[in-house]
DODRENDO-831844 format. One line per field, with one value per residue: residue in one letter; x, y, z of N, C-alpha, C in turn. Coordinates in nm, 4 decimals. Each point is the difference from the previous one (the first is absolute). Example, Ala and Ser with C-alpha at 12.3 -4.5 7.8 and 13.67 -1.06 7.14 Angstrom:
2
residu <- A; S $
npx <- 1.3190; -0.0350 $
npy <- -0.5690; 0.1050 $
npz <- 0.7800; -0.0720 $
capx <- -0.0890; 0.0820 $
capy <- 0.1190; 0.1190 $
capz <- 0.0000; 0.0060 $
cpx <- 0.0900; -0.0770 $
cpy <- 0.1200; 0.1090 $
cpz <- 0.0000; 0.0730 $
END
This chain:
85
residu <- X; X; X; X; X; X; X; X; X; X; X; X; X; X; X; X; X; X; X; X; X; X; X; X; X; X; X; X; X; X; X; X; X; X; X; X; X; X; X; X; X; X; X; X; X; X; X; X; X; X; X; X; X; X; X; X; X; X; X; X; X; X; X; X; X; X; X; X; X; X; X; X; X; X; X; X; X; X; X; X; X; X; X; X; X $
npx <- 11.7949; 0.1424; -0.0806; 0.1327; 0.0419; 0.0206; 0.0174; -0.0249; -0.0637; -0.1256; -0.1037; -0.0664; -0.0389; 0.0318; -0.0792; 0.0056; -0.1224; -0.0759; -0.1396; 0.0236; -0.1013; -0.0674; 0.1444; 0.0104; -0.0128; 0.0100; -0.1124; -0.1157; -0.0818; -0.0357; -0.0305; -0.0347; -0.1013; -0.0382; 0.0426; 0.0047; -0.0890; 0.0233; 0.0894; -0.1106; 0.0522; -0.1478; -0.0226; -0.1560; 0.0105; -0.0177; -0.1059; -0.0700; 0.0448; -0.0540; 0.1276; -0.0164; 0.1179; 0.0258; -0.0108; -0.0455; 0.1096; 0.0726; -0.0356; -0.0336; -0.1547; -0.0384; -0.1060; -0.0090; -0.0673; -0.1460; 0.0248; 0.0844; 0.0615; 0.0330; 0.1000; 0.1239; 0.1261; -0.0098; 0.0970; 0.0510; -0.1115; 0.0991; -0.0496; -0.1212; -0.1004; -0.0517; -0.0976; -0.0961; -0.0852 $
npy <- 8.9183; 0.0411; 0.1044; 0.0911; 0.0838; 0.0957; 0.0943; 0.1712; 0.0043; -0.0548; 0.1389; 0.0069; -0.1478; -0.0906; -0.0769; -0.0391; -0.0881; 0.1385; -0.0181; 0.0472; 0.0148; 0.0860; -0.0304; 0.1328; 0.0857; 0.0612; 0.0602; -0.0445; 0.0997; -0.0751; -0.0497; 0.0884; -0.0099; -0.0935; 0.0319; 0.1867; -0.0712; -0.0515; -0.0796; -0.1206; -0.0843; 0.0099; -0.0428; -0.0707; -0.0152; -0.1551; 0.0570; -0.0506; 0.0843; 0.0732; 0.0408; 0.0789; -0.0195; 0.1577; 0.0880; -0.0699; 0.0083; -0.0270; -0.0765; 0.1023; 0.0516; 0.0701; 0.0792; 0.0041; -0.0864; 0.0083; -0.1248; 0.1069; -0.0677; 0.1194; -0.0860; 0.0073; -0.0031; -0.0222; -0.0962; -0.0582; -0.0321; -0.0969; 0.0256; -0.0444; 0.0225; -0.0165; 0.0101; -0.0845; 0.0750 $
npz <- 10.9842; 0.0721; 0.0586; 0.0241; 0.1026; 0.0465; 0.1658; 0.0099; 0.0861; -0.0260; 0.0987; -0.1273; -0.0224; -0.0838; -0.0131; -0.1921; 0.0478; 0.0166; -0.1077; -0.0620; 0.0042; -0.0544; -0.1293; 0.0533; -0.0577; 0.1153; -0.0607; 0.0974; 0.0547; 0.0909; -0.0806; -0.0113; 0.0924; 0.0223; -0.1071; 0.0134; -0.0387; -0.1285; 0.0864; 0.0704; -0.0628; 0.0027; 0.1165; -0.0045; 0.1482; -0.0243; 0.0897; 0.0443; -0.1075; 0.0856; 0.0463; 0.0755; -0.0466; -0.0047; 0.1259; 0.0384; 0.0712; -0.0518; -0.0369; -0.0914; 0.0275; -0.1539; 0.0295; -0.1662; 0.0018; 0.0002; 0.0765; -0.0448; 0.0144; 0.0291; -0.0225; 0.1214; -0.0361; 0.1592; -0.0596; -0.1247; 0.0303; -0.0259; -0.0712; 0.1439; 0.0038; -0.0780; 0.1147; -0.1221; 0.0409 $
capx <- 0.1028; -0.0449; 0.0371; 0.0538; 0.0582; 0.0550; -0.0409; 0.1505; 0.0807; 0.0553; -0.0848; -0.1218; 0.0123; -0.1885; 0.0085; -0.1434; 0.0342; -0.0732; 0.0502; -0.0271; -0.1421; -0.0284; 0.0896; 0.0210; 0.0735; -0.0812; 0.0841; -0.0772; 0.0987; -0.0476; 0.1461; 0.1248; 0.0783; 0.0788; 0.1679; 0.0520; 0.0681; -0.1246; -0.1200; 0.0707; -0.0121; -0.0354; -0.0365; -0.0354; 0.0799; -0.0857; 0.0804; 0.0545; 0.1402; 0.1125; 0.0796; 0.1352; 0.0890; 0.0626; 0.0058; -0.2014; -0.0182; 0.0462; -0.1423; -0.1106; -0.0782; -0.0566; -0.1182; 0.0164; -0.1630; -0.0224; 0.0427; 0.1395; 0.1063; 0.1587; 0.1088; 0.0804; 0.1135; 0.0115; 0.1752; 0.0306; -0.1006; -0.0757; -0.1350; 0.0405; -0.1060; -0.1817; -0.1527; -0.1050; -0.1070 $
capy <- 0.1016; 0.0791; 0.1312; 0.0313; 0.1180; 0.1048; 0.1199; 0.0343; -0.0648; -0.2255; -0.0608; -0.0951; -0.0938; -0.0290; -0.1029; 0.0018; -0.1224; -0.0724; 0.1104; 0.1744; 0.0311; 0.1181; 0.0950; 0.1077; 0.1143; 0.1359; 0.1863; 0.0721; 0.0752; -0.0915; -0.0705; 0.0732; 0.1021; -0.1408; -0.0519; 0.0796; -0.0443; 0.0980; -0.1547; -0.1120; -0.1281; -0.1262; -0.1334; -0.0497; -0.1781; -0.0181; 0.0218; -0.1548; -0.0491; 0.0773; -0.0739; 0.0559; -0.1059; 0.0338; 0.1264; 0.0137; 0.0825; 0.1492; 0.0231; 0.1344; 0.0322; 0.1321; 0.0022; 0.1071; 0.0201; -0.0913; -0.1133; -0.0062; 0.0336; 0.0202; -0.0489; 0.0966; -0.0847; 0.1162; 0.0571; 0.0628; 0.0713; -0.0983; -0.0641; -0.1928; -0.0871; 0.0731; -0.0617; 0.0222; -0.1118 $
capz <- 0.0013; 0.1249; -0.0687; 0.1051; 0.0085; 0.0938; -0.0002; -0.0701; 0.0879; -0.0382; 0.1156; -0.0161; -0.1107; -0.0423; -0.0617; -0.0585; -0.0702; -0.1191; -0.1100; -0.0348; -0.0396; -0.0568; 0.0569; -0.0877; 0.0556; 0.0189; -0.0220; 0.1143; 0.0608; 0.1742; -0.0325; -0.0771; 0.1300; 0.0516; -0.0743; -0.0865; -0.1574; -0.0513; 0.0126; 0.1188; -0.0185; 0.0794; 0.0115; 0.1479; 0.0957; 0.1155; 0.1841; 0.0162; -0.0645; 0.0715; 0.1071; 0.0563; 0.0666; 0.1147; 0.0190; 0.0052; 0.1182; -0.0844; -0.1282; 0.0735; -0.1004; 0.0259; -0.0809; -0.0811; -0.0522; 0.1236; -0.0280; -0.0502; 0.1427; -0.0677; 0.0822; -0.0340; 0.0775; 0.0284; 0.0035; -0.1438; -0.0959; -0.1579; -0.0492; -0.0064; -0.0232; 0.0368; 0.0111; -0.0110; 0.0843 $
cpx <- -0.0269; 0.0965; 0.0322; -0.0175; -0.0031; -0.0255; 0.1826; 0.1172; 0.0518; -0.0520; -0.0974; 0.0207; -0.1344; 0.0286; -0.1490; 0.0044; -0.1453; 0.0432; 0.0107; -0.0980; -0.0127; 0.0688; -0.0348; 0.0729; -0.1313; 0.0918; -0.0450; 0.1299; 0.0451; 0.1691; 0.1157; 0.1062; 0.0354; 0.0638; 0.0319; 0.0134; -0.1604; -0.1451; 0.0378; -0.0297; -0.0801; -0.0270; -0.0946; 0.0361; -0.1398; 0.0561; 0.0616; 0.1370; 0.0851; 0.0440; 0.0956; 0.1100; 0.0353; -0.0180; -0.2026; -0.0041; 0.0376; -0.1542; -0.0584; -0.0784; -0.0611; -0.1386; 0.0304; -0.1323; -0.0969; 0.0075; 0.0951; 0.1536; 0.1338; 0.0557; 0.1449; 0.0922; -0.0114; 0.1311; -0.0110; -0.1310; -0.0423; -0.1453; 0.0521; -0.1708; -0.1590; -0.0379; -0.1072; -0.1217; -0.1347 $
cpy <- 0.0960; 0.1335; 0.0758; 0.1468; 0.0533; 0.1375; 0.0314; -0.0393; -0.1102; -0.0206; -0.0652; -0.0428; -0.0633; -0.1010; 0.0086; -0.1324; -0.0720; 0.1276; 0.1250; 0.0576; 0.1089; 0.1156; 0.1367; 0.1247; 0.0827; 0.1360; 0.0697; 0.1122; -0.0579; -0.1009; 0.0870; 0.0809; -0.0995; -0.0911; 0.0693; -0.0186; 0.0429; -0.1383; -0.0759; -0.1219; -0.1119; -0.1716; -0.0637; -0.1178; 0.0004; -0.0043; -0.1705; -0.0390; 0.1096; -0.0246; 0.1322; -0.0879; 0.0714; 0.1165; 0.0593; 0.1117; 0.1737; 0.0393; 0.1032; -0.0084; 0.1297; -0.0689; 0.0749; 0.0266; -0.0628; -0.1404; -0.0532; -0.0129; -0.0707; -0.0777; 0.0203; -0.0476; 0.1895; 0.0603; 0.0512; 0.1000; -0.1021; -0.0098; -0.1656; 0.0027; 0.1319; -0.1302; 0.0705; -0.0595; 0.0661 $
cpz <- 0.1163; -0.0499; 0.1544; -0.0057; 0.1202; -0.0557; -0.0613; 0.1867; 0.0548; 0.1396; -0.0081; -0.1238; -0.0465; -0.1212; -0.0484; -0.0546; -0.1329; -0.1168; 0.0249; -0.0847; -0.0960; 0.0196; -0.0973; 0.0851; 0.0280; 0.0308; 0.0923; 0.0695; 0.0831; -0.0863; -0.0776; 0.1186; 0.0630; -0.0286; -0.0714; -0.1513; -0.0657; -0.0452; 0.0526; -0.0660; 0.0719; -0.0631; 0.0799; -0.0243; 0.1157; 0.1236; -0.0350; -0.0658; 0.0536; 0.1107; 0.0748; 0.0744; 0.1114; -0.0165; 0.0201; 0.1059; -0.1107; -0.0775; 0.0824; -0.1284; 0.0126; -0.0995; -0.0583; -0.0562; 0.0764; -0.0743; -0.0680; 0.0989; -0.1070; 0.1184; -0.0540; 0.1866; 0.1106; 0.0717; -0.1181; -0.0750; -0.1051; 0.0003; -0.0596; -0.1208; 0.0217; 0.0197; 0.0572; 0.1173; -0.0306 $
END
């Protein structure tokens, strides 16, 4: 099963083609201010089952912690993805 989406502008796309790993919600402040809501729904995907179809040139990253890098479309603002290293 291949799992799709896009930023809220449809400049960058992405394709997930293995599972979806250890999903929960976190309440951290670091995610509450970065999708305004009062928790962020995660999931990990291995690098390897990730795919940007289009738009790699838009992707910007911020470090939000050290070894944490928020990624995020840098026309619209979407939060595409965190990785970890």
């Amino acid at each position: 099963m291949t799992l799709s989406g896009s930023c809220l502008c449809n400049g960058i796309q992405y394709e997930i083609t293995g599972p979806l790993t250890d999903v929960y919600h976190c309440h951290c402040s670091m995610c509450r201010k970065l999708h305004a809501a009062a928790f962020r729904t995660c999931a990990k995907v291995q690098a390897k089952d990730w795919r940007t179809v289009k738009g790699e040139e838009l992707l910007k990253t911020f470090e939000s912690s050290p070894g944490e890098f928020k990624v995020f479309c840098s026309t619209c603002g979407s939060s595409i993805h965190t990785r970890f290293t």
